[in-house]
Structures are given as structure tokens and as C-alpha cells.
MITORGU-492176 format. One record per residue (C-alpha): residue in one letter; x, y, z. Coordinates in pm, whole numbers, plus 50000, padded with zeros to 5 digits. Each point is the difference from the previous one (the first is absolute). Layout:
# residues N
AXYZ ...
//
This chain:
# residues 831
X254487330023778 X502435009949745 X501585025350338 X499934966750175 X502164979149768 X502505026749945 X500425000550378 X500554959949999 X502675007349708 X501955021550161 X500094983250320 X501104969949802 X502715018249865 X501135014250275 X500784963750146 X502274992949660 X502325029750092 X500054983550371 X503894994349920 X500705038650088 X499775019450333 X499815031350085 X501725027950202 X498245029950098 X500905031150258 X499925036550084 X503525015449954 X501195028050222 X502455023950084 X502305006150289 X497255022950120 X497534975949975 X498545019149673 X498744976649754 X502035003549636 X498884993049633 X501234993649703 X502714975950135 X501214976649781 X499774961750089 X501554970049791 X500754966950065 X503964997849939 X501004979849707 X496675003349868 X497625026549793 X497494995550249 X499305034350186 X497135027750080 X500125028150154 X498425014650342 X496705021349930 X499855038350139 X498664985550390 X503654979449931 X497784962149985 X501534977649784 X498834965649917 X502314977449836 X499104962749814 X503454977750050 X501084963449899 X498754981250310 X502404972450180 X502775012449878 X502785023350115 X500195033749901 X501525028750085 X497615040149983 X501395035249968 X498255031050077 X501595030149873 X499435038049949 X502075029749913 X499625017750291 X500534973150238 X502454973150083 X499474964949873 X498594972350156 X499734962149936 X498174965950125 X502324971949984 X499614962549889 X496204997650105 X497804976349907 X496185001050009 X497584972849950 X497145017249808 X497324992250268 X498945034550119 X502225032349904 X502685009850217 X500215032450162 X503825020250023 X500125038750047 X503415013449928 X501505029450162 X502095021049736 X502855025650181 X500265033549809 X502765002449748 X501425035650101 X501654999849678 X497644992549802 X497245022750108 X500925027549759 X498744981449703 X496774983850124 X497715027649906 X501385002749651 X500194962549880 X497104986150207 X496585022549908 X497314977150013 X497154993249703 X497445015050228 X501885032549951 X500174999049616 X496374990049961 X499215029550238 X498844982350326 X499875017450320 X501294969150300 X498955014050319 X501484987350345 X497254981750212 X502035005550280 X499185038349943 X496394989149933 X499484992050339 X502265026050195 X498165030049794 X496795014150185 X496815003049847 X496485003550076 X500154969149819 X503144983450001 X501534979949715 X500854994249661 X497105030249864 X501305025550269 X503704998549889 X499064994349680 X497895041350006 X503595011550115 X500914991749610 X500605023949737 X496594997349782 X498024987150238 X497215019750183 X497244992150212 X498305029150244 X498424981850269 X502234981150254 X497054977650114 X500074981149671 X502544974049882 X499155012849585 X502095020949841 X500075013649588 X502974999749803 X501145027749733 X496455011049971 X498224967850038 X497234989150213 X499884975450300 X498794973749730 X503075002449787 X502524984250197 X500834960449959 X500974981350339 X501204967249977 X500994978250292 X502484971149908 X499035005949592 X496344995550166 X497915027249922 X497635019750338 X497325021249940 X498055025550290 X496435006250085 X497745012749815 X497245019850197 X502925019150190 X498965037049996 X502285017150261 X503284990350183 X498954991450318 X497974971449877 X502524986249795 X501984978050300 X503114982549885 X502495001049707 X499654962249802 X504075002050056 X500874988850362 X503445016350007 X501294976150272 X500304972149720 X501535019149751 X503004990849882 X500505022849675 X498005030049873 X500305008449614 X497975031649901 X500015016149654 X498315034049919 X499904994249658 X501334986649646 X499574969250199 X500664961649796 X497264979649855 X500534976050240 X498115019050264 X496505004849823 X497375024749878 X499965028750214 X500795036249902 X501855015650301 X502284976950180 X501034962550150 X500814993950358 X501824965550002 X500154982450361 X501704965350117 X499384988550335 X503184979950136 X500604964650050 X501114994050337 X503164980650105 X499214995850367 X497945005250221 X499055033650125 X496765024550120 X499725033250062 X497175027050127 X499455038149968 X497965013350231 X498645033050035 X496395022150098 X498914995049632 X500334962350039 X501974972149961 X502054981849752 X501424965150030 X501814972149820 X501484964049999 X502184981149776 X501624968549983 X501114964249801 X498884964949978 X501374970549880 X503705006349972 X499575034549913 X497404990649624 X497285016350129 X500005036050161 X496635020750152 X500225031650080 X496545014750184 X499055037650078 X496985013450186 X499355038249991 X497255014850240 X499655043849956 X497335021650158 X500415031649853 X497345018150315 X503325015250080 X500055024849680 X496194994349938 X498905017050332 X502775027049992 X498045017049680 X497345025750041 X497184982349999 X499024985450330 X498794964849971 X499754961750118 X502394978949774 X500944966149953 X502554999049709 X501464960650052 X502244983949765 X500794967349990 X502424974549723 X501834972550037 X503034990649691 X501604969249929 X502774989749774 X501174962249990 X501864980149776 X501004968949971 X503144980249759 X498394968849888 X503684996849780 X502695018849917 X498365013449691 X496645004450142 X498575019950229 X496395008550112 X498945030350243 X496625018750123 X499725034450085 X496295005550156 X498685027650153 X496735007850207 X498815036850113 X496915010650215 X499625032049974 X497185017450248 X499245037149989 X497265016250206 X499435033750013 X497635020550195 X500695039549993 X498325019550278 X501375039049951 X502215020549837 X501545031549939 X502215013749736 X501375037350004 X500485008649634 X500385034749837 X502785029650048 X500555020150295 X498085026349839 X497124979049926 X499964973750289 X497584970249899 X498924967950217 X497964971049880 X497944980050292 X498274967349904 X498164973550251 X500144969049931 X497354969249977 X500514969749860 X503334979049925 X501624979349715 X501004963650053 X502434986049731 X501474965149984 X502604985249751 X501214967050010 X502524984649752 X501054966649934 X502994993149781 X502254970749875 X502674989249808 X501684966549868 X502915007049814 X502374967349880 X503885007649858 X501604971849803 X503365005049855 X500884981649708 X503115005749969 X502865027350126 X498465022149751 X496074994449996 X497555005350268 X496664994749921 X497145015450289 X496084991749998 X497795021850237 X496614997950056 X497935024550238 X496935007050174 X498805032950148 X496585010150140 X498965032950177 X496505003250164 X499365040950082 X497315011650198 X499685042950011 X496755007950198 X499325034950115 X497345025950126 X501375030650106 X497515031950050 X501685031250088 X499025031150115 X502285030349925 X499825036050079 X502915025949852 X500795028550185 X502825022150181 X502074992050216 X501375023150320 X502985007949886 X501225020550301 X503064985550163 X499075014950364 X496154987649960 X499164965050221 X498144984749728 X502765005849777 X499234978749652 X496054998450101 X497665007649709 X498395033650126 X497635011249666 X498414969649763 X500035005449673 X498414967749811 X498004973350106 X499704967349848 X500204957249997 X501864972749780 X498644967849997 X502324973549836 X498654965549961 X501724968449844 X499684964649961 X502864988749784 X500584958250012 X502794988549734 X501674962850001 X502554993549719 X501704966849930 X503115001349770 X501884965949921 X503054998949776 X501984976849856 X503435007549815 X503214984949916 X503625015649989 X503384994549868 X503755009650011 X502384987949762 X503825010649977 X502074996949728 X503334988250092 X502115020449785 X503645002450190 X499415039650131 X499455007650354 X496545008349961 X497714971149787 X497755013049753 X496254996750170 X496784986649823 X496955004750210 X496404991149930 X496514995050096 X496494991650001 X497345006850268 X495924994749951 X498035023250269 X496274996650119 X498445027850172 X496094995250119 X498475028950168 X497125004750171 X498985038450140 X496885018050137 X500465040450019 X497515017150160 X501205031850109 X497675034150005 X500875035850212 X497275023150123 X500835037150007 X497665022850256 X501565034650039 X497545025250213 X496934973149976 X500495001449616 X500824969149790 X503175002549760 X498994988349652 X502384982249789 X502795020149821 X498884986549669 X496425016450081 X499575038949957 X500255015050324 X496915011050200 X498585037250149 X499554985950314 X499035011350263 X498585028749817 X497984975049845 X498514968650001 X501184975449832 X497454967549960 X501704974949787 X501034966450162 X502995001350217 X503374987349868 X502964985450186 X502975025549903 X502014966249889 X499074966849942 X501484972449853 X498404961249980 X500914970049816 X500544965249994 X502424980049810 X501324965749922 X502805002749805 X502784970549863 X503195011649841 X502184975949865 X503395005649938 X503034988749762 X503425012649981 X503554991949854 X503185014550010 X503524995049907 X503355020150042 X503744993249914 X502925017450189 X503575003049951 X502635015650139 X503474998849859 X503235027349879 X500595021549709 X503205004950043 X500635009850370 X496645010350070 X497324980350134 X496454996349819 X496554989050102 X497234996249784 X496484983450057 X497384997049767 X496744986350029 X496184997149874 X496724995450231 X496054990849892 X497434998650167 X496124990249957 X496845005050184 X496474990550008 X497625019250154 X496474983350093 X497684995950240 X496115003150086 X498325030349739 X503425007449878 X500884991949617 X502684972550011 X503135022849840 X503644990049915 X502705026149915 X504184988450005 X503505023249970 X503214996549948 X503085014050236 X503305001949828 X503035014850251 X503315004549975 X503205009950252 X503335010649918 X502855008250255 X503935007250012 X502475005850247 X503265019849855 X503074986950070 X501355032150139 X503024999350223 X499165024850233 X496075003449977 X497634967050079 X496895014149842 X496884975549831 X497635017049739 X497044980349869 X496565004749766 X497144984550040 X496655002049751 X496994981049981 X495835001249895 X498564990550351 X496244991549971 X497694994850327 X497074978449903 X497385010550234 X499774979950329 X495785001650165 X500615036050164 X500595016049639 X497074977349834 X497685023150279 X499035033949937 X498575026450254 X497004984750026 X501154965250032 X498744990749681 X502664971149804 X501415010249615 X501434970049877 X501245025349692 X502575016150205 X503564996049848 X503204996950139 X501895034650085 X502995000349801 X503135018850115 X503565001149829 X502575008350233 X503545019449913 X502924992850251 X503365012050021 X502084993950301 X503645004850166 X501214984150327 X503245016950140 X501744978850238 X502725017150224 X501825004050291 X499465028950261 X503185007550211 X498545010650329 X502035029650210 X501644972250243 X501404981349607 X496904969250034 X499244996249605 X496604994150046 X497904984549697 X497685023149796 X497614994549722 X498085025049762 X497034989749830 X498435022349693 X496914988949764 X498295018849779 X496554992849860 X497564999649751 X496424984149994 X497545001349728 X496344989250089 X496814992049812 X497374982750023 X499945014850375 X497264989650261 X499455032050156 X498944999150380 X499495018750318 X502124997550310 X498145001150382 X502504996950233 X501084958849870 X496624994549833 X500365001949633 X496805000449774 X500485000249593 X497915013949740 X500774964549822 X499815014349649 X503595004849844 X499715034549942 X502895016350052 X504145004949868 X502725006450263 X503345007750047 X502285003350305 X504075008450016 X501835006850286 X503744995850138 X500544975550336 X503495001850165 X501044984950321 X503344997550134 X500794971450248 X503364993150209 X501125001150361 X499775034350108 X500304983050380 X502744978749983 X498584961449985 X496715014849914 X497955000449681 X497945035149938 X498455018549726 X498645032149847 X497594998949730 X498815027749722 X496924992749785 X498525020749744 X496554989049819 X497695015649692 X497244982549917 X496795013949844 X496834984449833 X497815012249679 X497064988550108 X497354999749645 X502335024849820 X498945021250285 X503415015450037 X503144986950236 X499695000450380 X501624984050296 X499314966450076 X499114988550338 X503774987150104 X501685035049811 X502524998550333 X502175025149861 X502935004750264 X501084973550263 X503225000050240 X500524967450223 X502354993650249 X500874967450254 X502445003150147 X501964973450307 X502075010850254 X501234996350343 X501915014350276 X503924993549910 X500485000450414 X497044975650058 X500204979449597 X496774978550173 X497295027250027 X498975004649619 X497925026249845 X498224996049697 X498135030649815 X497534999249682 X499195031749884 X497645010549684 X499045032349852 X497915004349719 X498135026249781 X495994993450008 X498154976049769 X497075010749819 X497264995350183 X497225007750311 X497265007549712 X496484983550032 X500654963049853 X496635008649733 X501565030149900 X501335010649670 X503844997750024 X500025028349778 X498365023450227 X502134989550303 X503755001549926 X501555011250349 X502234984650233 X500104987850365 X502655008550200 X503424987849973 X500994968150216 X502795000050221 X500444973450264 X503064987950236 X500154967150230 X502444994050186 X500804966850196 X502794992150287 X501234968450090 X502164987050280 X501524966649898 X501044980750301 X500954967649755 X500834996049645 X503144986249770 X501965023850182 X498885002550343 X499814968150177 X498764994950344 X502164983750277 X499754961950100 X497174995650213 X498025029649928 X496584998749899 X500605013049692 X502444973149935 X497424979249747 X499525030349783 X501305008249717 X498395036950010 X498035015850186 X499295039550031 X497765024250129 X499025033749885 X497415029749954 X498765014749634 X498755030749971 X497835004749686 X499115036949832 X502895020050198 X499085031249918 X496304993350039 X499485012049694 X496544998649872 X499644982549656 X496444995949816 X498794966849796 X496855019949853 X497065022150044 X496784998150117 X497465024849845 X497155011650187 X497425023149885 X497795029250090 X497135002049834 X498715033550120 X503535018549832 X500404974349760 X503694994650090 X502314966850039 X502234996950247 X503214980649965 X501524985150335 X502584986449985 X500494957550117 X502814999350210 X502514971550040 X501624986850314 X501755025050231 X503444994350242 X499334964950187 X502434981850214 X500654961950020 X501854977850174 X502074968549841 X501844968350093 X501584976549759 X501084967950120 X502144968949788 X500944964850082 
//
């Protein structure tokens, strides 16, 4: 009720302030590039705002009266909107074209570096979001291509940051924050990304030493805006791994916009092209929506929803997988029966209502809902034999397994159910302090109340035959057989089985001041700010239990003045705490401990960007910039865990300390002319002490990483385009039994190295329009092209699978391969 009446209020006041109007647009270059930070006043007035870093603006104007609106920029000429006059009924829609200032363009990298930059932000392009190929396209695969950021299995949208895992990592969408599936266990089930990158209109990511603003997690924040159209406008990309499409559009004199995407993917294509031989149905299904509507000129209400069907059926018939040296040839066999059936389906929505006060206060009230219902049901028997393969190049059964070795079955059986419900309420605001510099102090704050209710059955249990023999469980003494008999009651070799009903409640609170201002000649930015945060674990046979922290974090930034040098060095420091979300209450048996704390990390980081200019051998000056941080993370209170392939399973007992250091650079610019391209060098430490047991690598201890993506095209034919994305990296600690003592397994897999490369023929764009009359005349692009993914063919593994022979007493480790070279085909297509 009281949400109700605060509604009324502000609707209310929104109809006192009815004596303003308001002008909003997307300003644009001469190339029809979209430009921020440009400066827009009302003349004869101190009414102004700026455009953000997509170039929007949105302006709030004396209505029915004449004024006249500049829009200026240091790198671009003037413009200005004479004598108009609005009537405050609906807001009024003008996109200004700015022409490049030649003369000016010297100084627009030195006086104009954005607050992103000092506070350490990484913007990313969407355009290059969508032109880069990727097993799975968007926002995660560019975002993999990023110094820091690893992830070793191309099927899965999840990555880790600085020696993080895939649970780390914030995601908001439009200050809204997404969460994934739970019961995901390998990257072929998972489907879609939550971020459909054909509504993006900005991408923020930060890999650490991140502001309180953006919550409790330890690793890192991906921030995402979806755009606001202006017109109206659809668009449709189209290939063998399925089909994306969108429409947007206004109402009502241009107060409400809708923009609508639908994404169908079968991934059969990279499925079937493994080793094992099976029937697959791996369908994917969402549909996004973000609308909003001005009910004033000072408020504003929008919905972001999102629904995904997810379907995943799996039914393996035979494989083989040649393992070993040349020396010592190996070959695993298995015959299938059996098949898994997943199903995920996830229903989320958002209400989110802006009110500006004033110039300087804007007030936002968001309430959520999201709920996930999994389903991961699966009997799989198989039959395996080990032997050697014919390794004789002449020989017509070449590969064939000509001398068995071991004998044995795997039965894996699981009924796992889960269905989650998490409702939030919260409130934000911004206030700037008007204080005569070009950059207002900033006061932000806020207050958001979170529900979770989970409900989840885990029955899981795997049967281990090897020569007619069954495999007792590794915490039970191993047997003599078959020497001798052994008459105890059979075991499954794993097992796990619970059922829980769990409620967390949630409360959190942050706020954080910035500033940015001179001493002397240099510029300065500082930030400083404090979260908390309080849970309540409860639920059915779980002791209700309450436990709170507190997040202080500071930034500080400055940019030289130096004459000849345009160089930005910043520090960032922080106590990051990660209260546990449901998958860190459950240990390895799927039993709840509502005692678990919150890790606690504090991160140390020092960076330098180095803008500059590149003179190419034909005298372009092409733009350049070097990125450096270096940092620091001190852990305790760590939830140790094990890694199979996505699935990750925690010990849920706080017993650990951490560290992890490393040194990301990546250095950005137009090595094509008109291009943007970049290499990327990471290097990660992290280790765990695991009961005072002694330091060894964690899980994600990635040490080495090189990324490159790269655009180009063919200076004699500028409208075929290539686009490369390239990652090597050293191999993750990993492939041992998942009930194994990490201290007794400490090897590596192999190192990961993967190249995909996608071509595209654009027969309209900005550039390239089609003659009068032609039936490409209503498009605004369209293109057609071929990706080839894993070039090389190289052969990169996700894990092991460890079979046994009971007779020599000896494990076998094969290795699980990823996805080798596939083609596809593509067509893009814009109104």
C-alpha cells in the first residue's frame, strides 16, 4: 500500500512540473557515429546536460516559450536550434549532426577523458559485439577477448575474472540485476546469454576495484543498457545455428518506445560434430522486451521482461576417443543406453519508474520478479572397453581397436527438480552538487530488500562396474577383488540426495560520493563509498540464522597535465564481501549450511591508460590506447569448490585463505584504418590453503592468456570484412576425479588455443547504399557471410573422464574434448 501511494505522489507531482517540456535525441557525427559528452544549454540560461557515452541526451525546457539550444563539443563544430517552442505535451525528438572540427581534433583526447575512464570502466562497442564471431555471439564472447578474463569452453556464455569463478561476476541490465540457471552442468545445455546483444546500446564491464554502487560480488560487474529507440526499425540474423530477430518503434508522439527481440539457437550443429555419436535436440528459445513510457517530463516509467525456454535432450549412442602418445596409443569405446532430458524455463520482469526533481535530483524505484523452474533428468549406462588402437598408417582399419585391455560400465542416474523465486524491491538516487566546475560533485545512494525462496530435490547416484566388478566408494577402503569375494552390500561409487526449502531474505545499502576537479593543472577523481548488507537464512529443518557486513571502497584517479604525453593513472581499494547466494549454502552432498559466511576479498589496483597517436607508413595518425593494471587480492573466508566442465559444487564450509595477483594489459587502436582491434596479455596467480594444508592452485589459476580480435577488410573491395578472435591460454587446474583430494591431483590440462574467423560481404550499410529501385532499396543493411570456427582444428579439452580397470588396478584419464573446426553460414538483414 505504502508502494502504492508513493506511486500516486509522484504521478501527482509530475502534473505540477507540467509547465516544462522536454527535448530528447541521439547526436551524431558526420559519419553517422553517435558522440558523447557534448555539451547542451539553453542560451541565456544555466539550463544544460550533457549527451551520455551512446550520445542520448534528454533535456527538460521552459514549455511555450521561445528558446534558442546549443550543442557543442571540442572536437566538433557547433550547432544550434533556433527560436523553438514546445508545448510540454509529449517530448520532442531532434538529432543533431555535428561536422568535425579539423582543428580542433588535436586536443579532444587530452581535455575530454570520460569518468568511466578514471573510475576504471572498460565501454565496449556493441557494434563490435555483433560483428565478432563466436560459438556464442555477444556481449560474454567479446567480453573473454579481455585482458583478465578467461573462460575454456566456447560452448558456454560464463566466464571468471582475475581468478574468480563463474559466480563472481555481477550483470546488471538497465541498473536491473540478471541472474543464470542453476542446474547447468556443461555448456551445451546452457542455451542463451540473459544479454540479447541486438538491444544493447552500451556495455560497461569492470574487472575489478569496482564502486559500491554495483553490489556484493568479489570478481567483477558487467553493466548493460538496452537503447531507447527513436524510430522505427527491425532487423534479423540468420544463420545454421538459428535465428535472431528484433523490432522497435514509438507511440504517442514519440513518449513511449518498445523495442522487442526474439532469439531461436540450435546448437546440433557443434553438438553432433563432437565424438560422441548421438540423437540431440539442444533448442533454445527467449523472447526480451524493453518499453518505456514519459508520463511527464520528470517522470518516466519502463519494463524490461524477459522469457527463456530452454530444452536439452540428449541421447548418446557411441563413441570413441584416441588418447595416449604415439608410443603408447590408447582408445576408449563406450555404447550408449539411455538419454538425459533437461528443461529450463525462466520468467523475468522489471518495473522501474524515474522522477526527476529537479535539474540535479533523480530519484529511481525498481521492483523485480524472477522465477526459474529446472528440470535435469538422466539415465545413462555405458559400456566401455580400453584398448589399442592400429596405429599403422598403411593398415585399412586404421584407428580400429585391435587388443582390449579393460572392460567395464558407468551407470549415471539423476533426478534433480529445483524452482527458485527471487523478488526485489530497491530504491536509487543521484544527486549533483552544482558547484560552478565542469564536472558536479555526485552523491549516489541506495536501498534494495531481496527475497529468494527455493525449492530443490537432488537425487543423483553413479554405478561403477569395471570387468563385472562393482567400484566401491573412494571414501571406502578398496577391495581384493576379483581375487576375492567381497560380500558386503553394494554401494553406488557416488551419491548425493537431498531435499531443501530454503528462504533467504536480503537487505542492503550503499552510498558513494565522487568528485572530480584540478590541483593546479592536473585533473583529479576521487570516489569514496561504503556498502552493508544483511541476510537471513531459513527454511524447512534449517536453524533460522542472520549474519550482516560492511563494504567500505574508495577510487582515486589523475590525469597529468603534460604537454606532450596524455596519460591517466588511477588506484582503486576496497573489502569486497560475497554473502552466499543458494549454490554456496549447498555442499557436495546437497545438504544446506545456513552458517556459511560471506567470502571476503580486498582488492589492490593500480592502473595507467596511455592514449596516443600511431603514424601509419602512408602519414594516417591512427588512434592508440595502452591499458596496464596491476593487482592484488586477499581472500578469506573462501568457499572452496570443484569445477566439472561449468558445474561448480562447494564444500560450503569457509575453510580456506586465498590470494591471487596478476598483470592485464591490452592495447586498443586502429591497426586497419577505420577499424577498432586489439591484443591482450594476462597474467594470473592464485592459490588456496585449504585447512592450513599448505598453498595450491585454485581451480581458475589461468596463469598466461594472449587475445587477439582483430577487423579488417580488403582496401580494393572496403565491403567484404573479416573479423578474427583468437585466444591462447596456459591450462587450468583440473581433469581430476571431482571426489578427489585436490591435494593428490595438482596437474594440468592442456593449454587452450582457439581462432574463429568470420567474413562478411556487405551489400548495404551507412556507406553503401543501393540504387533507386533495387530491392535492397528499403534496407538499411544487409550482408551475407560464412564463419569459420576453430581454424586450426585444434583440439581443446573441458575435462576428464576416468575409467577404471579393476583387474590392474589402474585409472585412466581421457581426455573431454571440446568442439572441433565447424562452418556456418550468416545473413544479417536491417530496416
Amino acid at each position: 500500500m505504502k508502494n502504492f501511494l508513493l506511486f500516486i505522489a509522484l504521478v501527482a507531482t509530475s502534473f505540477i512540473y507540467a509547465q516544462n517540456a522536454v527535448i530528447q535525441g541521439v547526436i551524431l557525427d558526420d559519419k553517422n557515429q553517435t558522440i558523447a559528452d557534448v555539451n547542451i544549454n539553453v542560451l541565456g540560461t544555466t539550463i544544460g546536460t550533457a549527451s551520455d557515452n551512446t550520445g542520448f541526451y534528454r533535456l527538460v525546457v521552459p514549455a511555450n516559450q521561445k528558446i534558442t539550444i546549443t550543442f557543442t563539443s571540442i572536437s566538433f563544430k557547433p550547432s544550434t536550434l533556433k527560436d523553438i517552442e514546445l508545448d510540454g505535451k509529449a517530448p520532442f525528438e531532434f538529432n543533431p549532426v555535428l561536422k568535425t572540427d579539423i582543428e580542433q581534433i588535436g586536443t579532444v583526447t587530452i581535455n575530454n577523458t570520460r569518468t568511466k575512464e578514471f573510475a576504471g570502466i572498460t565501454n565496449v562497442d556493441p557494434t563490435v559485439v555483433r560483428a565478432i564471431p563466436g560459438v556464442q555471439p555477444g556481449v560474454e564472447n567479446l567480453l573473454k577477448s579481455l585482458p583478465g578474463v578467461s573462460s575454456n569452453n566456447e560452448l558456454s556464455t560464463q566466464y571468471a575474472v582475475r581468478g574468480g569463478n563463474y559466480d563472481e561476476n555481477l550483470v546488471y541490465i538497465n541498473e536491473i540485476e540478471v541472474y543464470r540457471p542453476f542446474l547447468v552442468r556443461s555448456g551445451q545445455q546452457e542455451g542463451l546469454s540473459i544479454v540479447n546483444a541486438d538491444l544493447v546500446r552500451s556495455v560497461d564491464f569492470s574487472a575489478g576495484g569496482f564502486q559500491s554502487k554495483y553490489g556484493d560480488k568479489l570478481s567483477s560487474v558487467l553493466d548493460i543498457n538496452y537503447r531507447r529507440p527513436t524510430e522505427f526499425g527491425a532487423g534479423i540474423d540468420a544463420s545454421f545455428l538459428g535465428v535472431n530477430a528484433y523490432a522497435e518503434g514509438t507511440a504517442f508522439a514519440k513518449a513511449a518506445t518498445g523495442i522487442l527481440g526474439v532469439r531461436y539457437r540450435n546448437n546440433s550443429l557443434f553438438v553432433n560434430s563432437r565424438e560422441t555419436e548421438a540423437i540431440t535436440k539442444p533448442v533454445f528459445i527467449d523472447a526480451q522486451t524493453y518499453l518505456t513510457y514519459q508520463v511527464s517530463p520528470k517522470f518516466e516509467l519502463s519494463f524490461l521482461g524477459n522469457i527463456a525456454i530452454n530444452s536439452y535432450e540428449f541421447e548418446p549412442l557411441t563413441s570413441q576417443t584416441n588418447f595416449g602418445t604415439v608410443d603408447d596409443a590408447q582408445s576408449l569405446i563406450i555404447n550408449y543406453d539411455g538419454k538425459e532430458d533437461d528443461q529450463y524455463e525462466t520468467y523475468f520482469g522489471a518495473l522501474k519508474a524515474s522522477y526527476d526533481v529537479n535539474k540535479l535530483l533523480n530519484l529511481r524505484f525498481i521492483t523485480s520478479v524472477y522465477h526459474t523452474q529446472e528440470q535435469e533428468h538422466y539415465d545413462i549406462l555405458g559400456r566401455y572397453r580400453i584398448g589399442r588402437p592400429n596405429t599403422n598408417i598403411g593398415s585399412d582399419d586404421l584407428g580400429e581397436v585391435d587388443f582390449t585391455r579393460a572392460i567395464g560400465s558407468e551407470l549415471d542416474h539423476g533426478r534433480n527438480d529445483l524452482d527458485a523465486l527471487i523478488v526485489s524491491l530497491e530504491h536509487k538516487g543521484t544527486l549533483e552538487f552544482d558547484n560552478g566546475k565542469k564536472e558536479n560533485d555526485q552523491l549516489d545512494w541506495g536501498l534494495k530488500f531481496n527475497r529468494e525462496d527455493i525449492r530443490d530435490r537432488l537425487r543423483e547416484y553413479t554405478v561403477i562396474d569395471s570387468a563385472g566388478f562393482n567400484i566401491r566408494p573412494p571414501s571406502v577402503a578398496a577391495n581384493d577383488e576379483p581375487y576375492f569375494a567381497y560380500t558386503a552390500p553394494l554401494d553406488s561409487f557416488e551419491s548425493a540426495s537431498a531435499d531443501n526449502d530454503v528462504q533467504i531474505t536480503r537487505l542492503q545499502a550503499f552510498a558513494q560520493y565522487s568528485s572530480r576537479g584540478y590541483v593546479g593543472d592536473h585533473e583529479l577523481y576521487w570516489n569514496a563509498g561504503v556498502r552493508s548488507h544483511t541476510w537471513n537464512v531459513s527454511g524447512a529443518g534449517i536453524q533460522s540464522t542472520t549474519q550482516t557486513v560492511i563494504s567500505p571502497r574508495g577510487q582515486l584517479a589523475m590525469k597529468p597535465a603534460w604537454d606532450d604525453t596524455n596519460m591517466l593513472f588511477r588506484f582503486s581499494t576496497g573489502i569486497y564481501y560475497q554473502p552466499p547466494f543458494y549454490r554456496e549454502l549447498r555442499d557436495q552432498q546437497g545438504v544446506v549450511n545456513p552458517d556459511v559466511k560471506a567470502q571476503k576479498s580486498v582488492h589492490f589496483v593500480l592502473g595507467n591508460d596511455w592514449s596516443f597517436n600511431w603514424t601509419a607508413p602512408n602519414g594516417d595518425k591512427r588512434p592508440f590506447k595502452l591499458t596496464s593494471e596491476a593487482y592484488y587480492k586477499d581472500l578469506s573466508d573462501v568457499n572452496t569448490y570443484t569445477l566439472e566442465n561449468v558445474r561448480i559444487r562447494y564444500r560450503a564450509n569457509n575453510d580456506a585463505e586465498a590470494y591471487a595477483y596478476g598483470l592485464d594489459v591490452r592495447l586498443a587502436g586502429e591497426f586497419v584504418k577505420g577499424t577498432e582491434s586489439w591484443i591482450s596479455l594476462g597474467y594470473l596467480k592464485t592459490e588456496e590453503n585449504l585447512d592450513g594444508r599448505g598453498y595450491i592452485a585454485r581451480p581458475t589459476d589461468q596463469r598466461l592468456k594472449v587475445a587477439f580480435l582483430f577487423q579488417d577488410y580488403v582496401p580494393n573491395i572496403p565491403n567484404l570484412k573479416a573479423y578474427i578472435n583468437m585466444v591462447y591460454s596456459s591450462g587450468l587446474p583440473g581433469g581430476s576425479p571431482s571426489y578427489a583430494d585436490p591435494y593428490d591431483f595438482q596437474f594440468r590440462l592442456k593449454d587452450y588455443f582457439r581462432a574463429d574467423l568470420g567474413v562478411q560481404f556487405v551489400l548495404v550499410d551507412d556507406k553503401k547504399k543501393p540504387k533507386a529501385g533495387s530491392w535492397l532499396e528499403d534496407f538499411d543493411e544487409f550482408s551475407i557471410g560464412a564463419q569459420i570456427f576453430n581454424i586450426f582444428d585444434y583440439e581443446n579439452n573441458i575435462s576428464n573422464l576416468w575409467v577404471r580397470d579393476v583387474a590392474s588396478s589402474a585409472q585412466y584419464a581421457v581426455p573431454v574434448r571440446l568442439t572441433p573446426r565447424v562452418f556456418n553460414l550468416r545473413l544479417i538483414a536491417k530496416l
